[in-house]
Each structure stands twice: as C-alpha cells, then as structure tokens.
N, CA, C and O atoms as a DFTB+ gen file, in Angstrom:
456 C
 N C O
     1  1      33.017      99.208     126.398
     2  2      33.881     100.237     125.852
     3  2      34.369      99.803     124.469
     4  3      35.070      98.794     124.404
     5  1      34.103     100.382     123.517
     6  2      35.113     100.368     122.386
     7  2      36.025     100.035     121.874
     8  3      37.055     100.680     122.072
     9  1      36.046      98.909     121.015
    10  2      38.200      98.876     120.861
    11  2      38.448      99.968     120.171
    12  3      37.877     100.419     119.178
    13  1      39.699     100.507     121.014
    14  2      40.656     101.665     120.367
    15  2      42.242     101.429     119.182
    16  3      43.430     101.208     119.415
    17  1      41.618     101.579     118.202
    18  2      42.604     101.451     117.250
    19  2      43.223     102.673     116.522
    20  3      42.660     103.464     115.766
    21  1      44.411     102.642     116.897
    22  2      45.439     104.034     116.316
    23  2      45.040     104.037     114.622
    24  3      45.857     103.162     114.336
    25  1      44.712     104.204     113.944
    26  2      44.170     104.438     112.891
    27  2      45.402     105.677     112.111
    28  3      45.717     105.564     110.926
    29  1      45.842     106.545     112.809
    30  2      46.842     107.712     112.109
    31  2      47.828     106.550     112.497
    32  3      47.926     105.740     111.575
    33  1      48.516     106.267     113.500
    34  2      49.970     105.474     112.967
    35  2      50.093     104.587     112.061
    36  3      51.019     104.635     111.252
    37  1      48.786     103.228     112.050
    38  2      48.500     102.472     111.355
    39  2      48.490     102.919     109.789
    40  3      48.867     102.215     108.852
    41  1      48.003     104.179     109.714
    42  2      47.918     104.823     108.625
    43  2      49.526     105.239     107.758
    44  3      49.997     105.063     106.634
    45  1      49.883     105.762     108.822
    46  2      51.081     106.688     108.572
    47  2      52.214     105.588     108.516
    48  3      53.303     106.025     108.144
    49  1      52.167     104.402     108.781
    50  2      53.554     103.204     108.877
    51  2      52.689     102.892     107.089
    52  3      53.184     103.105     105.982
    53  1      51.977     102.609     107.261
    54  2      51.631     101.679     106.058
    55  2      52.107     102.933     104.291
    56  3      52.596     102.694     103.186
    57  1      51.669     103.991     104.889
    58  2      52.089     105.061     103.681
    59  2      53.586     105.108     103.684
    60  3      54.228     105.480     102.701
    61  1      54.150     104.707     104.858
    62  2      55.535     105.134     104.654
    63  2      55.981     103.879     104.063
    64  3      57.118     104.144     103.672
    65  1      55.776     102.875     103.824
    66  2      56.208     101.825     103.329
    67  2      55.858     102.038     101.590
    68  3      56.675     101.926     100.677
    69  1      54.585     102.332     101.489
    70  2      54.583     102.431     100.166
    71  2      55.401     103.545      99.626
    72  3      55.731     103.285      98.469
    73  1      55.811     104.591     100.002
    74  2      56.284     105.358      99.349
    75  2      57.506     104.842      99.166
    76  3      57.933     105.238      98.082
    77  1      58.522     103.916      99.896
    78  2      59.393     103.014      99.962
    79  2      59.309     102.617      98.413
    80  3      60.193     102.832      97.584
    81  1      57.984     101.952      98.164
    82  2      57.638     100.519      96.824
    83  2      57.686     101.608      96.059
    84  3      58.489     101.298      95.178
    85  1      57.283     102.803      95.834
    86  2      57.511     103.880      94.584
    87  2      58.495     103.046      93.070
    88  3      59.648     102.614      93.074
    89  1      58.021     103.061      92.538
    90  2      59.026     102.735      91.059
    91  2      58.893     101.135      91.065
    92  3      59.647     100.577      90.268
    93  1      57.965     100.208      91.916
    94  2      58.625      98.502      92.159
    95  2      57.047      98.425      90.690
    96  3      56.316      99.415      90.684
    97  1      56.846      97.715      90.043
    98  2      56.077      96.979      89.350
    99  2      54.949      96.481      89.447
   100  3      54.870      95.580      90.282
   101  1      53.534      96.871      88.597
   102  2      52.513      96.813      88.872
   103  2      52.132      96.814      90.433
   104  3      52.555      97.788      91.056
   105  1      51.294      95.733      91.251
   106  2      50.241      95.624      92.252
   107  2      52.135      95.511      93.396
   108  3      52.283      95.208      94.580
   109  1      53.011      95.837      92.523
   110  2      53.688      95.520      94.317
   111  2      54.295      97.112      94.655
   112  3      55.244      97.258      95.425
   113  1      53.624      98.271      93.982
   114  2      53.869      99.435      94.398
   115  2      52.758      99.738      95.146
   116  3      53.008     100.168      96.272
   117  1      51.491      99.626      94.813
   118  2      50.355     100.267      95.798
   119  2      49.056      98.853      96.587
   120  3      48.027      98.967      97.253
   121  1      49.775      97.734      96.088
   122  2      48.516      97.162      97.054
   123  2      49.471      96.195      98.785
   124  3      50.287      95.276      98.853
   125  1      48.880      96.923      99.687
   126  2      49.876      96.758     101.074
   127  2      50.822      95.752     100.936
   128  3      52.048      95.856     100.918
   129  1      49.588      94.011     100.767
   130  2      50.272      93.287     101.431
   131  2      51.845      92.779     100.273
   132  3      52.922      92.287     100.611
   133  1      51.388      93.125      99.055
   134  2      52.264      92.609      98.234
   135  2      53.474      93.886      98.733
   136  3      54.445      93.662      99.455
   137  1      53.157      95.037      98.218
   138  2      54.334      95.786      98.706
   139  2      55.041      95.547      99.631
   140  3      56.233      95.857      99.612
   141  1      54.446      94.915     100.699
   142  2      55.215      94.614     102.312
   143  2      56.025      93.241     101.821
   144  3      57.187      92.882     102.015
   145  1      55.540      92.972     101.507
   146  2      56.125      91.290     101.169
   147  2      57.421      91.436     100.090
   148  3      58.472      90.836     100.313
   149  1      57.251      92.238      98.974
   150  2      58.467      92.877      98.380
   151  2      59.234      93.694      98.771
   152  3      60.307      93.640      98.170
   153  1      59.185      94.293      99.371
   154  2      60.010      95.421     100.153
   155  2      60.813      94.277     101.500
   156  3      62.021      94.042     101.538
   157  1      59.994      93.834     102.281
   158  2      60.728      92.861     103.121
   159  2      61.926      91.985     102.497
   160  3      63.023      91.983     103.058
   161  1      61.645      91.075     101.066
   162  2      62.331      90.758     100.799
   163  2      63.444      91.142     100.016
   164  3      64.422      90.459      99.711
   165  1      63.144      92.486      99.685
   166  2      64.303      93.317      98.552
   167  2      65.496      93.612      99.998
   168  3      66.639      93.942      99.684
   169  1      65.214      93.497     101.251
   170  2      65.789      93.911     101.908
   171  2      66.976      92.966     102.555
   172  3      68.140      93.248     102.838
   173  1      66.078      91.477     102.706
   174  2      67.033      90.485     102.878
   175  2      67.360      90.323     101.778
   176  3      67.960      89.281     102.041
   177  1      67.563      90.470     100.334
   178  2      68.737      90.456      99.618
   179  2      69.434      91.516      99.519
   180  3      70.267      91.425      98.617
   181  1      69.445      92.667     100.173
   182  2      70.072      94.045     100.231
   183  2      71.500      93.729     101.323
   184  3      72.625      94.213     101.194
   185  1      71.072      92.871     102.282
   186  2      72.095      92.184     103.553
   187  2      72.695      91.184     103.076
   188  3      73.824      91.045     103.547
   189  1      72.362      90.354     102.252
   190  2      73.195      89.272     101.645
   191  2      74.106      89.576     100.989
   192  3      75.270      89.174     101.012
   193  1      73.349      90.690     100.043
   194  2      74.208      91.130      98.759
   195  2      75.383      92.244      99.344
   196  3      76.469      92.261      98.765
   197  1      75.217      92.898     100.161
   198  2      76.869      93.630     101.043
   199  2      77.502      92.639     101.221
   200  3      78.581      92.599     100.631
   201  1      77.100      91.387     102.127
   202  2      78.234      90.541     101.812
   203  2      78.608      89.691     100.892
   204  3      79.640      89.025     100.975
   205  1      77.905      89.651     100.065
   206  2      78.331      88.776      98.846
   207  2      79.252      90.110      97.646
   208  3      79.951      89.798      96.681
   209  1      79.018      91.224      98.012
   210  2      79.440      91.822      96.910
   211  2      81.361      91.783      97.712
   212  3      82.275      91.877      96.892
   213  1      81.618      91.691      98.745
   214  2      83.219      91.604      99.216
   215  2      84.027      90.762      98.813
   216  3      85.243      90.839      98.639
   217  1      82.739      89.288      98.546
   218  2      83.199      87.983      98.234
   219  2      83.716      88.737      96.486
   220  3      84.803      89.191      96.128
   221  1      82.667      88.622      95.883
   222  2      82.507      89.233      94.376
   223  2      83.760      90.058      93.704
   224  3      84.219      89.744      92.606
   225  1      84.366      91.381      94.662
   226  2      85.101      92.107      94.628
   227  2      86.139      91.777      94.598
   228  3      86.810      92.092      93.616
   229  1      86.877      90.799      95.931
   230  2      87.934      89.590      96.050
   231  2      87.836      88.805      94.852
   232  3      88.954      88.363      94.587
   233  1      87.289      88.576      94.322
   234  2      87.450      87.241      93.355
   235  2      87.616      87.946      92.355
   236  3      88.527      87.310      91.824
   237  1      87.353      89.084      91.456
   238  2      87.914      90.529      90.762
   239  2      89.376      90.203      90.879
   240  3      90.054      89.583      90.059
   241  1      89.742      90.698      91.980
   242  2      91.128      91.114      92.210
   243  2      92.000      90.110      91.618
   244  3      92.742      90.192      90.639
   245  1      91.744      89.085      92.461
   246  2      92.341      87.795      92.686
   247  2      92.453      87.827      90.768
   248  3      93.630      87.561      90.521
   249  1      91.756      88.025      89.561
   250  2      91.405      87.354      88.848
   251  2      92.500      88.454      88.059
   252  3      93.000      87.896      87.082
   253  1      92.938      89.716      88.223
   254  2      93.481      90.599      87.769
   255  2      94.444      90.430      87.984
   256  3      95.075      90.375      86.928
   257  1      95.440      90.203      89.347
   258  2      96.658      89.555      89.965
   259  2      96.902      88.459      88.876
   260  3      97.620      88.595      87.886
   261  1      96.323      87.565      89.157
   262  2      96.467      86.350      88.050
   263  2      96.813      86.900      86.631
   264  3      97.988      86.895      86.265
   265  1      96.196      87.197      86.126
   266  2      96.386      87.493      84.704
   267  2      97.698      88.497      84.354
   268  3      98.368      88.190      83.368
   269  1      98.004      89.441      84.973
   270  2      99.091      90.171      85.111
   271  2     100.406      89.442      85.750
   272  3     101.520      89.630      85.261
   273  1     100.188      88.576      86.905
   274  2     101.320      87.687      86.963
   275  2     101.683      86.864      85.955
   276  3     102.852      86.673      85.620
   277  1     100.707      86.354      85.443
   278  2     101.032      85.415      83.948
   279  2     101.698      85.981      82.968
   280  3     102.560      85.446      82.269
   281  1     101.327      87.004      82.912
   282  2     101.958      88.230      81.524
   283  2     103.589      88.063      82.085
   284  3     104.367      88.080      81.131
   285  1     104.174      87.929      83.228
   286  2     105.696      87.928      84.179
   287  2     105.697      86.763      84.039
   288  3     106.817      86.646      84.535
   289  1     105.258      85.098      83.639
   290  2     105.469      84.400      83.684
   291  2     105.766      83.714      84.797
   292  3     106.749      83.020      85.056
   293  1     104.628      84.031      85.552
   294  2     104.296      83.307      86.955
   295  2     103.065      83.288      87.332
   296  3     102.267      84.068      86.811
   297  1     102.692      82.443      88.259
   298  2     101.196      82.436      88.679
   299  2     101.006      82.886      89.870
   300  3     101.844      83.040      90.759
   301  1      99.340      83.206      89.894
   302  2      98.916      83.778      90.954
   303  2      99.705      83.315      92.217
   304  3     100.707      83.940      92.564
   305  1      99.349      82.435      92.776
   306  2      99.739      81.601      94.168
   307  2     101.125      81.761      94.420
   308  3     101.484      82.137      95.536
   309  1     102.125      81.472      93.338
   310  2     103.308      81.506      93.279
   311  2     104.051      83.153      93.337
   312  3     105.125      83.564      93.778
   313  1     102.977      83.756      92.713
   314  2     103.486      85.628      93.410
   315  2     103.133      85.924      94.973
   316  3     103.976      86.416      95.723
   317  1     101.629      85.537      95.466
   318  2     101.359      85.599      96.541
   319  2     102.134      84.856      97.689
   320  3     102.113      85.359      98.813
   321  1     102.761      83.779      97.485
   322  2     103.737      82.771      98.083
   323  2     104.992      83.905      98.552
   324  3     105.531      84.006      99.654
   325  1     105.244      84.727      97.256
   326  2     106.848      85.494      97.217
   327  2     106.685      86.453      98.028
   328  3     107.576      86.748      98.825
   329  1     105.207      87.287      97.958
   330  2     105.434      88.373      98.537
   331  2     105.156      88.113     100.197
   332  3     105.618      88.897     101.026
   333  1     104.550      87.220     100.492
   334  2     104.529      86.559     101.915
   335  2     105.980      86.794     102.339
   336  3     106.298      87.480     103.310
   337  1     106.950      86.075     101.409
   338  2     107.942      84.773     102.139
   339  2     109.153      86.210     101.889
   340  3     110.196      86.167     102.543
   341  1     108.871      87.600     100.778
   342  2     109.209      88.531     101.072
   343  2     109.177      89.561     102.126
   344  3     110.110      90.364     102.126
   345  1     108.149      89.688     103.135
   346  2     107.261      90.187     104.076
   347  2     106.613      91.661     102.914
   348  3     106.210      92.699     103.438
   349  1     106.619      91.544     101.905
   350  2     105.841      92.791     101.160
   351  2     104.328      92.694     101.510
   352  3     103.602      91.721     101.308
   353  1     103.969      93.956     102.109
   354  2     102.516      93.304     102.570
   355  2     101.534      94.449     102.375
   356  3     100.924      95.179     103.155
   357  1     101.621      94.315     100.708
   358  2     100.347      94.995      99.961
   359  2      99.206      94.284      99.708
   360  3      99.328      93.096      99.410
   361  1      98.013      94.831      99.776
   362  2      96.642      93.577      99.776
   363  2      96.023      93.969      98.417
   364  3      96.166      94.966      97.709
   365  1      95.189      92.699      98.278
   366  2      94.967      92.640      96.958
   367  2      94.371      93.806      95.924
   368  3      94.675      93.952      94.740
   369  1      93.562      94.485      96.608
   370  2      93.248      95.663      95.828
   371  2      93.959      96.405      95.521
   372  3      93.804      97.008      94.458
   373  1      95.000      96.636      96.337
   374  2      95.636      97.732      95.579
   375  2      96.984      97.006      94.351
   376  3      97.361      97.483      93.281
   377  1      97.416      95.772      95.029
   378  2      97.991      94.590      93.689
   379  2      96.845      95.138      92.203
   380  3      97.200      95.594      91.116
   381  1      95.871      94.949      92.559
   382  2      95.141      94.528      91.776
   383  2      94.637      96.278      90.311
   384  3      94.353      96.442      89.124
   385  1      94.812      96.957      91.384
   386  2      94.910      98.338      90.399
   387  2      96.185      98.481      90.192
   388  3      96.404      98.480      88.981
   389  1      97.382      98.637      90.983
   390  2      98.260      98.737      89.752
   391  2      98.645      97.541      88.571
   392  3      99.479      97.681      87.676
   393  1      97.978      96.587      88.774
   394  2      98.214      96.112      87.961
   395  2      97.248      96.159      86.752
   396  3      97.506      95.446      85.782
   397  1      96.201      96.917      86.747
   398  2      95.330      97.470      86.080
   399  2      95.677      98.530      84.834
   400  3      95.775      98.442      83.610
   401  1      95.861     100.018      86.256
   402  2      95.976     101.077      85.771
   403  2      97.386     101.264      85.805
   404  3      97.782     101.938      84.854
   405  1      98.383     100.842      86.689
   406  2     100.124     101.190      86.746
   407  2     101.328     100.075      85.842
   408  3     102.525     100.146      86.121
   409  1     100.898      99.256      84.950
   410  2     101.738      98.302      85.050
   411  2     103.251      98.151      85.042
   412  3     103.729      97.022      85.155
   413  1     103.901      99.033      84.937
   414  2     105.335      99.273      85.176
   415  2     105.403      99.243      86.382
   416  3     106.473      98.809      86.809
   417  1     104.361      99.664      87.423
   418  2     104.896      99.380      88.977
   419  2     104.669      98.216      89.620
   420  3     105.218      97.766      90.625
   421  1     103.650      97.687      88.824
   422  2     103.341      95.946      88.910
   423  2     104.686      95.243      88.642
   424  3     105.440      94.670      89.428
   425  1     104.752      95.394      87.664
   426  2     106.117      94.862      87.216
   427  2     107.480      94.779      88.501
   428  3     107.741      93.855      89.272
   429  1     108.109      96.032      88.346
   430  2     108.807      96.865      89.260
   431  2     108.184      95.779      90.572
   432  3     108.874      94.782      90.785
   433  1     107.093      95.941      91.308
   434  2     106.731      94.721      92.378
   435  2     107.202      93.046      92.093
   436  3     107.795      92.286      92.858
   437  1     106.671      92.790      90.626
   438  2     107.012      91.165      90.485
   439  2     108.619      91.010      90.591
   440  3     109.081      90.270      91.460
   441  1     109.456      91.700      89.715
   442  2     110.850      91.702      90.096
   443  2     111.246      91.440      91.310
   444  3     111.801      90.388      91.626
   445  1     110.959      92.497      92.179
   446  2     111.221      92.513      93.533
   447  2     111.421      91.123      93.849
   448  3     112.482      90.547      94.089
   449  1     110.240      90.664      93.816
   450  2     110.287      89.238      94.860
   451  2     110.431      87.829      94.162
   452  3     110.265      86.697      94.616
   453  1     110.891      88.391      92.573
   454  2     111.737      87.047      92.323
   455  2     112.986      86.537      92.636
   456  3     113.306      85.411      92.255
C-alpha cells in the first residue's frame, strides 16, 4: 500500500507561515526553511521583549521621578521612602506623568510628604 501523505495541510501550514514572513528580507520571506527559522525566532524575541519592555517602562519612570524630585531638592529613594512612611500609595506611573505633564501637582505631592 502506498504511503499516504496529506499534501493540502502540509501545503496549507507551510503557506500560512509564509504569508506570516510577508515584508521579512530577501530568501527569509519565500524560501520555507529560512522563513520557519525566522519567524520561530522573531517570536521568541516577541515573549522576551513583553517582558523586558515592563522592565524598560519601570526604569522610564523611575528615571522621571528622579529628575523631578531633584528639581524639589530631594532624591529619588528619599521621596519614595516619604511616601511609604506617609502611607500615600500612588505607583510609579502615574508619579511619573504628573510629573511629566502636571508639575504643580507633582509638586503639591512632594510638599505633602516633607
């Protein structure tokens, strides 16, 4: 008897992948194995990079806090210390836009907890 090989799924997984590689650079848009091999790996850095971009984002903030506490003549750690030991318990992003886009309410906050 014959070996039976699905030939339409085989077909139809492998097209759906390339249409995936659409726009990737020379031989890694239309030749399989490279496309598979780029696409696999664009993907494990697609999972790394969600979590590395939280890390990335935090360290933003953190870096905006800082610089705006300094402008009050205090440092990062030493505001974060106050608003602890205040129980004020705003998290850094939003510290981190008004002290961006609001700074009179930044301010108005650093007072507070000196």
């Amino acid at each position: 008897m014959p070996r039976s090989v699905n030939h339409v799924a085989s077909r139809a997984r492998r097209k759906n992948l390339l249409k995936r590689t659409r726009g990737y650079f020379g031989s890694r848009k239309n030749v399989w194995t490279v496309a598979k091999n780029t696409w696999e790996k664009g993907q494990q850095y697609a999972y790394r990079d969600r979590k590395a971009k939280k890390r990335s984002f935090r360290a933003l903030w953190i870096q905006r806090i800082n610089a705006a506490t300094r402008l009050e003549g205090m440092s990062y750690s030493q505001f974060m210390g106050l608003l602890k030991k205040n129980a004020i318990e705003i998290n850094r992003k939003v510290l981190a836009d008004l002290a961006l886009n609001q700074p009179e309410a930044f301010k108005a906050i650093v007072n507070k907890v000196k």
